[in-house]
BAMIVEX-441083 format. One line per 3 residues: number of its first residue (from 1); for each residue y, z negated, x negated of C-alpha. Coordinates in Angstrom, 3 decimals. Example, Ala and Ser with C-alpha at 12.3 -4.5 7.8 and 13.67 -1.06 7.14 Angstrom:
1) -4.500/-7.800/-12.300; -1.060/-7.140/-13.670
This chain:
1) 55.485/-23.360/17.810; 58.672/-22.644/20.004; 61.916/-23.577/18.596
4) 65.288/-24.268/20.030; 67.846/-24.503/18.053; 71.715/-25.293/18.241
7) 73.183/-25.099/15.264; 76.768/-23.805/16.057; 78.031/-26.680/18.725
10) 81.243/-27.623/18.031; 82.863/-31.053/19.740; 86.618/-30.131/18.782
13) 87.584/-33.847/20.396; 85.165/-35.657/17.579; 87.401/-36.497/14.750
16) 84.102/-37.133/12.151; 81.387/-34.809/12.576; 77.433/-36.194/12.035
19) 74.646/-33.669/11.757; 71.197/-34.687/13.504; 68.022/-33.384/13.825
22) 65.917/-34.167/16.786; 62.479/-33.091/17.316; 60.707/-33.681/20.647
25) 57.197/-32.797/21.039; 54.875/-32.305/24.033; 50.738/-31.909/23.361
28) 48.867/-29.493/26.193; 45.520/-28.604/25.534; 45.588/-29.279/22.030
31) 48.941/-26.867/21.597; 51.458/-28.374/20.361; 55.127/-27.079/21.761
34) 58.378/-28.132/20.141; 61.493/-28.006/21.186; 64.415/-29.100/18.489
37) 67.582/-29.497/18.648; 70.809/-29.900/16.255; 73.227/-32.186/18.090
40) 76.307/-33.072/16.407; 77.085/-36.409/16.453; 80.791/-38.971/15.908
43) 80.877/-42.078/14.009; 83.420/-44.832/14.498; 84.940/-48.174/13.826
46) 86.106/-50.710/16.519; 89.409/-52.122/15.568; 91.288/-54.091/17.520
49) 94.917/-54.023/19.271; 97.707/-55.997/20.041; 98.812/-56.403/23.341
52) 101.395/-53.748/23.355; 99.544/-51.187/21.343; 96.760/-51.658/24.300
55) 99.612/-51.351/26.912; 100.583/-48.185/25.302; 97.356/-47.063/25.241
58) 96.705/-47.694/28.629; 99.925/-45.783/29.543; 98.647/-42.712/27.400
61) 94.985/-43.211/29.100; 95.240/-44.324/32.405; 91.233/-43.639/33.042
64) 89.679/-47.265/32.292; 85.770/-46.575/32.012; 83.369/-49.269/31.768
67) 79.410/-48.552/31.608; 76.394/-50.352/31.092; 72.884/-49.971/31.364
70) 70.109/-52.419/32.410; 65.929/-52.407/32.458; 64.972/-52.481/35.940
73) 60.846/-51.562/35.146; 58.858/-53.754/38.727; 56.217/-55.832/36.544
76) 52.856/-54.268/36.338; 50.413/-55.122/39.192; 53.133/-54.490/41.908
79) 52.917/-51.491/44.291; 54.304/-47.914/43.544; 54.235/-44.537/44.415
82) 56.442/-41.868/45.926; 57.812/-42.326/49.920; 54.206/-42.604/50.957
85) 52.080/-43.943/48.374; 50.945/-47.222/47.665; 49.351/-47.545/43.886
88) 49.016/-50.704/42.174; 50.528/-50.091/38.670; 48.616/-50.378/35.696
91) 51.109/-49.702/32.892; 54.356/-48.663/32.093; 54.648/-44.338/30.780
94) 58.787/-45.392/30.394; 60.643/-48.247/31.712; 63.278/-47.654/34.833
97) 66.901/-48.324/34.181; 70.415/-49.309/36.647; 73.215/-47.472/35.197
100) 76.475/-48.336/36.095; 79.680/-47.303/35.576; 82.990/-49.163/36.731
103) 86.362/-47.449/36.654; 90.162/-48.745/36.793; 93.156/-46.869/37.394
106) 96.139/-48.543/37.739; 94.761/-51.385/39.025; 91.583/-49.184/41.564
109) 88.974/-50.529/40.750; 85.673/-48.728/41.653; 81.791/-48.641/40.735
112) 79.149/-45.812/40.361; 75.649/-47.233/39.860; 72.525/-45.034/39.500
115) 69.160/-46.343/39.934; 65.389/-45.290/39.002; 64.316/-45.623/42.360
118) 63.082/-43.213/44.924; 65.490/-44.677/47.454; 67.636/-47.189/48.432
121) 66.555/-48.935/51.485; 69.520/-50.343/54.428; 68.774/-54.165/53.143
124) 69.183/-53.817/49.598; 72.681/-51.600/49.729; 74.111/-54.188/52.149
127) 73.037/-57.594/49.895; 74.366/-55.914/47.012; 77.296/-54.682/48.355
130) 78.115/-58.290/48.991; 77.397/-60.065/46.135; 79.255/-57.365/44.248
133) 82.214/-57.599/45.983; 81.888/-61.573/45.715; 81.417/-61.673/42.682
136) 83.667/-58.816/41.229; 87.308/-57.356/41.666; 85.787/-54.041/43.168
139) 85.948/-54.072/47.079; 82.568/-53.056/49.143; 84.108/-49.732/49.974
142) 84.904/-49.024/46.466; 81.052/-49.126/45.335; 78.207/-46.290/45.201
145) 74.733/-46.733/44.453; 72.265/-44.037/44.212; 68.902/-43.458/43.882
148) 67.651/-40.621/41.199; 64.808/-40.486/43.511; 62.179/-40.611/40.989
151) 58.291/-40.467/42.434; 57.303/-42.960/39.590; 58.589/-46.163/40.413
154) 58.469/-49.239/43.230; 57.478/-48.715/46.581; 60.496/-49.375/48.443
157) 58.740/-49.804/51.737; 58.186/-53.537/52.882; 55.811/-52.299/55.376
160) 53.433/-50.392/53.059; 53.534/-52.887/50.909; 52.058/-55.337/53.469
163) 49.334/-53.219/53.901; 48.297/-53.434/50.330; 48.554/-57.402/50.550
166) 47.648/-60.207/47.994; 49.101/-60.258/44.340; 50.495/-56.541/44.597
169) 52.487/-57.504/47.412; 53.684/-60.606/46.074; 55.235/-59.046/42.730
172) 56.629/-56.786/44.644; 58.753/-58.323/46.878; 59.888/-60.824/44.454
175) 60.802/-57.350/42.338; 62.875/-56.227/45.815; 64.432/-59.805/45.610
178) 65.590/-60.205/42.618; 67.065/-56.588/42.655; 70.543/-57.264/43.873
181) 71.346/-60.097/41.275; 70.102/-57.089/38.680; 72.627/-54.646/40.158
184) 75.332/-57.404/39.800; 74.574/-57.721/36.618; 74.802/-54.075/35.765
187) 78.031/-54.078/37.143; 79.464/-57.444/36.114; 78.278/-55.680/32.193
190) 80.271/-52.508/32.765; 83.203/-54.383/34.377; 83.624/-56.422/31.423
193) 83.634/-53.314/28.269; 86.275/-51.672/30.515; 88.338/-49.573/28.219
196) 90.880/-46.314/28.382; 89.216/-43.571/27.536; 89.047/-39.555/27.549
199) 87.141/-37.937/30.065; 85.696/-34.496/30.265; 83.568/-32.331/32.300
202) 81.421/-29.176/31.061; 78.937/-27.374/33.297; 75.576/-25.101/32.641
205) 73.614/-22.835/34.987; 69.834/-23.620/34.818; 67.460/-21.536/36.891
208) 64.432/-21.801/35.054; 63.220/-24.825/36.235; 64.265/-25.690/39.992
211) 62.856/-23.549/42.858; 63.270/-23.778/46.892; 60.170/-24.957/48.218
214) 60.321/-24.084/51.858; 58.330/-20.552/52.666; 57.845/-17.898/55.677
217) 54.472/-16.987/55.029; 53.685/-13.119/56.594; 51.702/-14.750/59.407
220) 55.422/-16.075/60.716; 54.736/-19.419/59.986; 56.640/-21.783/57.496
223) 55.472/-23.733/54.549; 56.310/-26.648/52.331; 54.467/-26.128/48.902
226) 52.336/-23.080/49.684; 50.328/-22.748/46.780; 50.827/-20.711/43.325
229) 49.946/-17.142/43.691; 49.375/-17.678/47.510; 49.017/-13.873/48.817
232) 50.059/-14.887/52.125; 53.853/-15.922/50.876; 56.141/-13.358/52.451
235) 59.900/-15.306/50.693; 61.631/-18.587/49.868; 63.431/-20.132/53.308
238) 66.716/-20.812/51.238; 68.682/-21.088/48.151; 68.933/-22.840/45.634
241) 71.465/-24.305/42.826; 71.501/-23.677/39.312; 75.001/-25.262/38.525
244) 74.679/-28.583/36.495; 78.019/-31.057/35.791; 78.351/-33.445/33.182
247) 80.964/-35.735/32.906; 81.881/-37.134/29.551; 83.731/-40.178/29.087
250) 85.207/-40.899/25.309; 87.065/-43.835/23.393; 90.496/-43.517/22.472
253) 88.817/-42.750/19.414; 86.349/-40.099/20.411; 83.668/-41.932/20.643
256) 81.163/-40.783/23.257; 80.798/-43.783/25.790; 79.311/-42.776/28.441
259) 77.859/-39.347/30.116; 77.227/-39.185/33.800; 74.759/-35.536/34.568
262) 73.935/-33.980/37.677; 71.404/-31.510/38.772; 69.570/-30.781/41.808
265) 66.272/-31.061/40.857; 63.048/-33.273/43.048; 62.100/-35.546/40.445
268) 58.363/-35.902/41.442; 56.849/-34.416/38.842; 54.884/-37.594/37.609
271) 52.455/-39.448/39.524; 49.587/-41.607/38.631; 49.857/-45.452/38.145
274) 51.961/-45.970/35.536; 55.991/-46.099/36.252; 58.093/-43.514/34.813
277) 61.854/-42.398/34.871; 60.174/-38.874/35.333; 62.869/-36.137/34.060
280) 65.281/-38.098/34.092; 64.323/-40.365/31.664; 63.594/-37.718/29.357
283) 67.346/-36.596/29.279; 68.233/-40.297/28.931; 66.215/-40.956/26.159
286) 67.013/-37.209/24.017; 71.150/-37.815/25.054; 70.840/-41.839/22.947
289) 68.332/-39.927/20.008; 71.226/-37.845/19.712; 74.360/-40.365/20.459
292) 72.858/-43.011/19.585; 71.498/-45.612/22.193; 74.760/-47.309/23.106
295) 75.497/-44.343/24.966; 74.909/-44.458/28.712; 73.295/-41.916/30.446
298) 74.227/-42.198/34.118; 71.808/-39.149/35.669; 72.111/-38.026/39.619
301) 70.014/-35.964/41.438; 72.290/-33.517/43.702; 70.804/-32.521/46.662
304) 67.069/-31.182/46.171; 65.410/-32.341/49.424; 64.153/-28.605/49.600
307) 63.974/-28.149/46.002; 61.202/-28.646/43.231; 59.816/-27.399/39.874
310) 56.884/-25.330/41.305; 57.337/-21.882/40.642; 54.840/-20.127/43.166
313) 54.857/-16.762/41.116; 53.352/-18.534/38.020; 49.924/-19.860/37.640
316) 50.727/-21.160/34.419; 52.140/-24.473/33.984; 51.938/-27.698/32.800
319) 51.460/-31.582/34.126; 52.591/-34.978/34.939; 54.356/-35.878/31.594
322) 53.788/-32.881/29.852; 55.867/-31.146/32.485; 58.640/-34.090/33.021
325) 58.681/-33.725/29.202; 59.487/-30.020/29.047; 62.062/-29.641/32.194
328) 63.691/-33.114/31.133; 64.256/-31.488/27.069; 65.376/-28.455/28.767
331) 68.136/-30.062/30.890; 68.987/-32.178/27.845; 69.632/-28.961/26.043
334) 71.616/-27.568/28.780; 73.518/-30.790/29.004; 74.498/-30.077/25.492
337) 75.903/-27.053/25.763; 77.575/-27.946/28.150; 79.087/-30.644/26.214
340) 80.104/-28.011/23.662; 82.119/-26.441/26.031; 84.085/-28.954/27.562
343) 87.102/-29.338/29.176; 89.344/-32.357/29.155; 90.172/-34.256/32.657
346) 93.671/-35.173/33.465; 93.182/-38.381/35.433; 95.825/-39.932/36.606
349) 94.885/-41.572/39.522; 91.620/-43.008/41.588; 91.287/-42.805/45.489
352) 88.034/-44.135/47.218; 87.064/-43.290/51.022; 83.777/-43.782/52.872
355) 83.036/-43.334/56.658; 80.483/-44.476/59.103; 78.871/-41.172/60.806
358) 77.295/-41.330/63.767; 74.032/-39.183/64.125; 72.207/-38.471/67.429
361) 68.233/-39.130/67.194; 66.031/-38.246/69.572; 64.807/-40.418/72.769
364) 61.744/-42.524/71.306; 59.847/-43.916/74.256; 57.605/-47.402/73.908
367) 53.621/-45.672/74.197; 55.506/-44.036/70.807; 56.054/-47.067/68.868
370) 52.912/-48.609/70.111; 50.685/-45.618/68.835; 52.716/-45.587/65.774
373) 51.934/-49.157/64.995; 48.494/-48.600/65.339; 48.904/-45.582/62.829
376) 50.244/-47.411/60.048; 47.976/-50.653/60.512; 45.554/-48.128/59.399
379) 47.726/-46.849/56.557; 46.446/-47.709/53.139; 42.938/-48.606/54.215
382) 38.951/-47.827/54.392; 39.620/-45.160/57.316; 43.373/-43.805/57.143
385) 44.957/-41.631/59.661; 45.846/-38.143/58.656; 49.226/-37.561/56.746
388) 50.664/-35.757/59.938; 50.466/-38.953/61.671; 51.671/-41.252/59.063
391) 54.846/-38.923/58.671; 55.065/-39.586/62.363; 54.649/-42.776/62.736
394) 57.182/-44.296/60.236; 59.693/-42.148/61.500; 58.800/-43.991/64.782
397) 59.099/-47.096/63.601; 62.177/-46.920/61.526; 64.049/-45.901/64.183
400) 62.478/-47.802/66.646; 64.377/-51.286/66.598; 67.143/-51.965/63.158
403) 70.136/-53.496/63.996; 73.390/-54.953/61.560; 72.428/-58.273/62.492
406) 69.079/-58.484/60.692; 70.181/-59.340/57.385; 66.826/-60.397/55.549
409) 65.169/-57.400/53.683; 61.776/-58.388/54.982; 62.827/-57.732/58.589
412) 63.570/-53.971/57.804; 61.926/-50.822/57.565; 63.526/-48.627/55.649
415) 66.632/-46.649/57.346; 70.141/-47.336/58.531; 71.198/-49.591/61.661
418) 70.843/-48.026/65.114; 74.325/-47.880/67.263; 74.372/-51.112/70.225
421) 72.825/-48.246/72.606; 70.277/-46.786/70.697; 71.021/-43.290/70.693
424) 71.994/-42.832/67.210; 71.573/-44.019/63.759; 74.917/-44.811/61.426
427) 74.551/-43.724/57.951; 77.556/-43.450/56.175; 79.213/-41.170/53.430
430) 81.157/-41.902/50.397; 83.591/-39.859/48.009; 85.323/-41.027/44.693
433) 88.662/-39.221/43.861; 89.582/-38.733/40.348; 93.633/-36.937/39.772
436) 92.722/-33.673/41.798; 90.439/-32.290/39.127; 86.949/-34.133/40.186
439) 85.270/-35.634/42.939; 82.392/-37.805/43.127; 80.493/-37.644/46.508
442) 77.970/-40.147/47.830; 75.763/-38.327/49.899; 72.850/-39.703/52.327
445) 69.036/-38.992/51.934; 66.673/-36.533/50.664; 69.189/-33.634/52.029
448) 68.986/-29.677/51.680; 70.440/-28.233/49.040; 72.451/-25.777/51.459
451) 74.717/-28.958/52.302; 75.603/-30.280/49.327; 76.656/-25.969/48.543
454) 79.033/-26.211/51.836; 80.919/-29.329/50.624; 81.303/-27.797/46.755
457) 82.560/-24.895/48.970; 85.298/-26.119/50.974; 85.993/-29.032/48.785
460) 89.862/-29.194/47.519; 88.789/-30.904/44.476; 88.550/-28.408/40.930
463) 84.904/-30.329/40.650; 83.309/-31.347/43.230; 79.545/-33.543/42.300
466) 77.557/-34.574/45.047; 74.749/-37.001/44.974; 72.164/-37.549/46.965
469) 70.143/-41.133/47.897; 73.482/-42.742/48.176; 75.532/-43.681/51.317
472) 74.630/-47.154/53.101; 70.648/-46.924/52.902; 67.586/-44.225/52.916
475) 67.286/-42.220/55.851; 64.861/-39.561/54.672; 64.811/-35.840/54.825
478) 68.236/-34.433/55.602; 67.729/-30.677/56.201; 70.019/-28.195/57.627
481) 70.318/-26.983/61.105; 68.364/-24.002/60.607; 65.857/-25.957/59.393
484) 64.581/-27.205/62.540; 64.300/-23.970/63.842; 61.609/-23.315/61.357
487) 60.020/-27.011/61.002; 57.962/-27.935/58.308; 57.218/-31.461/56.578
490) 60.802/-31.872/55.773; 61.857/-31.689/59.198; 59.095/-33.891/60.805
493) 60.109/-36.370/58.648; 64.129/-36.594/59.692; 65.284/-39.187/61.684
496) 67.848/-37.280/63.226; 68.517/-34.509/65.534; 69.422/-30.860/64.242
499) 72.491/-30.606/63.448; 73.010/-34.376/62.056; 73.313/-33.125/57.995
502) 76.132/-30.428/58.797; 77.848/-33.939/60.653; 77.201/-35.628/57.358
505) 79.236/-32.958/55.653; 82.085/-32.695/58.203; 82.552/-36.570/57.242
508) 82.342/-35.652/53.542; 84.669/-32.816/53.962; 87.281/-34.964/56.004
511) 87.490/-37.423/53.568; 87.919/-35.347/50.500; 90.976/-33.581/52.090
514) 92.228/-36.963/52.959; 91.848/-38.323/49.568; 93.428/-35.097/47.878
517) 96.632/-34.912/50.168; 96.985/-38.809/50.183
């Protein structure tokens, strides 16, 4: 039996102080591991206000937080899987959530809204976009949506799931249908609790359960995933980041509202056929054991498109949920400490940006998309193509052809429009300005964790958070210029040409000064 215990956290904000005891187990192999916590808890009437004593509230709280959270789970019998895979569900592990939050400063309004998804495709981020800003007071450039990039839920790819066919594909793209009129509703819920409120932000260092998973093996060659133990691994390719944010928004009363967490972590841990939060789920579901479930648990993944859990000096480990389970209690441990450690967040102020970036792909000739077609016909049935190919070929395709103008989500692929000539693709980055004390950045794709280090780096902001799977719609593996030099899965699978992430960040980094100096 392993125990972890905090019994000396102290939330100096919390005016009432709760003890709880939380015990979270995980079975291997007929072991049983625990890991416990003691998480001090607050306790609080709602009373109400006249309209001056909310006025003066407001005036002693600017920040206005509204959040919300909303069941998202595809019905079983529809298609999931990770980028590639197409399984036909057969139950539900733990359900998949929308978490949004909507805030209001002197009159901003803006939107964060995090999604159990492993992306967002082009089509779904532009019909949402609208009906949100139809239907709301928050503007289309005042909105980010991001994906936590689980492994564990829908397959996001129309195209995959047409080769699957019959009822599978028919739940699933009513599920992809009926998505944006969820996502309003996510919103429209957090727009309408809207509230002043305290905010936060502690931080924790966790390098215990994230590793770089790019190689040079001693043969010169690099690797994605060599292997435990492989004897032939001569060192990691790159970095990686242990730093962990959480944002805590309060009541006027200290109660805890809301809790927005970010960690750069690959959350494809669980696989299988039934759909799962993974990880993130697990630090969902141990932050509302502790707080109680009207707390909302907005997790992002930070930029992990080179990073995972697999530690390739240790042969022992554990699986699937057993594994989610233990890195998911760990970060929720992590998270609070983090909490007990806090400091508060002068926010006086909210300034939203985004920008269109340009990024140079290469020349894709028409025997290309015609062998690529034939490729991914083949995808999914009694004699597939190898992986190589498939990686290939829906890079092909998704670049082959997407324009603006093709509104419906069945006519797209996955990625981001072309430019009118062809020669580029336009994804799109977003940042979310908070006083000068924190910065929320909406970052593109499954990008390298060495981009996401050079905006923290040169960003003007006192905390800078950036999340991946955001931006204007999924366009795959972002790695770094060196990257290409090397190659590797990651970099086979880009739809741009080297040196297209470090334009990403110039666009990120321009628009945080802007925002700061504004």
């Amino acid at each position: 039996m392993h125990k972890l215990i905090f019994d000396k956290l102290s939330f100096t904000c919390f005016s009432r102080k709760l003890l709880a005891f939380l015990s979270f187990e995980i079975n291997h192999f007929g072991k049983q591991y625990f890991c416990s916590f003691v998480f001090l808890l607050s306790s609080f009437s709602v009373q109400g206000f006249t309209v001056t004593q909310q006025k003066s509230l407001e005036a002693e709280f600017p920040l206005q937080v509204g959040a919300a959270s909303l069941k998202i789970t595809p019905p079983i019998g529809s298609v999931m899987g990770n980028s590639y895979g197409m399984n036909i569900s057969e139950g539900i592990h733990d359900d998949l959530f929308a978490k949004a939050l909507v805030f209001d400063v002197d009159g901003v309004k803006a939107a964060f809204i995090a999604l159990d998804l492993i992306s967002l495709p082009y089509g779904l981020v532009a019909e949402t976009r609208e009906l949100i800003a139809t239907q709301t007071e928050i503007p289309v450039e005042n909105l980010i949506l991001t994906a936590t990039h689980c492994h564990a839920g829908p397959q996001m790819n129309p195209r995959f799931l047409k080769n699957i066919g019959g009822e599978a594909e028919k739940k699933s793209l009513e599920y992809l249908k009926q998505l944006p009129e969820k996502l309003l509703k996510a919103i429209q819920m957090a727009e309408a609790s809207l509230q002043p409120v305290k905010a936060s932000i502690g931080s924790f260092y966790e390098e215990k359960v994230n590793f770089n998973r790019r190689f040079l093996m001693k043969d010169g060659s690099f690797r994605t995933n060599p292997g435990r133990l492989n004897p032939l691994i001569k060192r990691a390719m790159g970095p990686v980041d242990p730093l962990g944010s959480v944002v805590l928004f309060e009541t006027t009363d200290d109660r805890p509202l809301a809790v927005l967490v970010n960690f750069a972590l690959h959350p494809a841990i669980v696989g299988g056929n039934q759909f799962s939060a993974d990880f993130p789920g697990v630090v969902s579901q141990l932050m509302e054991k502790s707080f109680g479930e009207e707390l909302v648990t907005v997790y992002t993944n930070g930029n992990s498109g080179n990073i995972n859990h697999i530690d390739v000096q240790n042969n022992s480990f554990l699986e699937q949920y057993e594994e989610s389970a233990r890195i998911g209690t760990i970060l929720a441990a992590d998270v609070m400490k983090a909490l007990s450690s806090r400091r508060p967040l002068e926010i006086n102020s909210l300034e939203v940006a985004r920008m269109e970036v340009a990024i140079p792909i290469p020349n894709i000739d028409q025997q290309k998309v015609i062998w690529a077609e034939g490729i991914l016909d083949r995808f999914g049935k009694s004699s597939p193509p190898n992986f190589g190919d498939v990686v290939e070929a829906w890079r092909i395709i998704d670049l082959k052809s997407v324009n603006k103008e093709r509104i419906a989500r069945e006519q797209y692929t996955t990625t981001v429009p072309l430019k009118k000539d062809g020669n580029a693709i336009l994804s799109e980055v977003q940042v979310m300005g908070f006083g000068s004390e924190l910065a929320l950045v909406g970052f593109p794709g499954d990008a390298f964790v060495e981009l996401s280090l050079a905006i923290r780096l040169k960003s003007p902001f006192t905390n800078t958070i950036v999340c991946e799977q955001s931006g204007n719609g999924n366009i795959s593996y972002v790695p770094d210029r060196k990257a290409f030099l090397e190659g590797g899965y990651e970099v086979n699978s880009a739809r741009f040409s080297p040196g297209g992430g470090e334009l990403l960040v110039e666009g990120v980094q321009k628009l945080l000064i802007d925002i700061f100096y504004d």
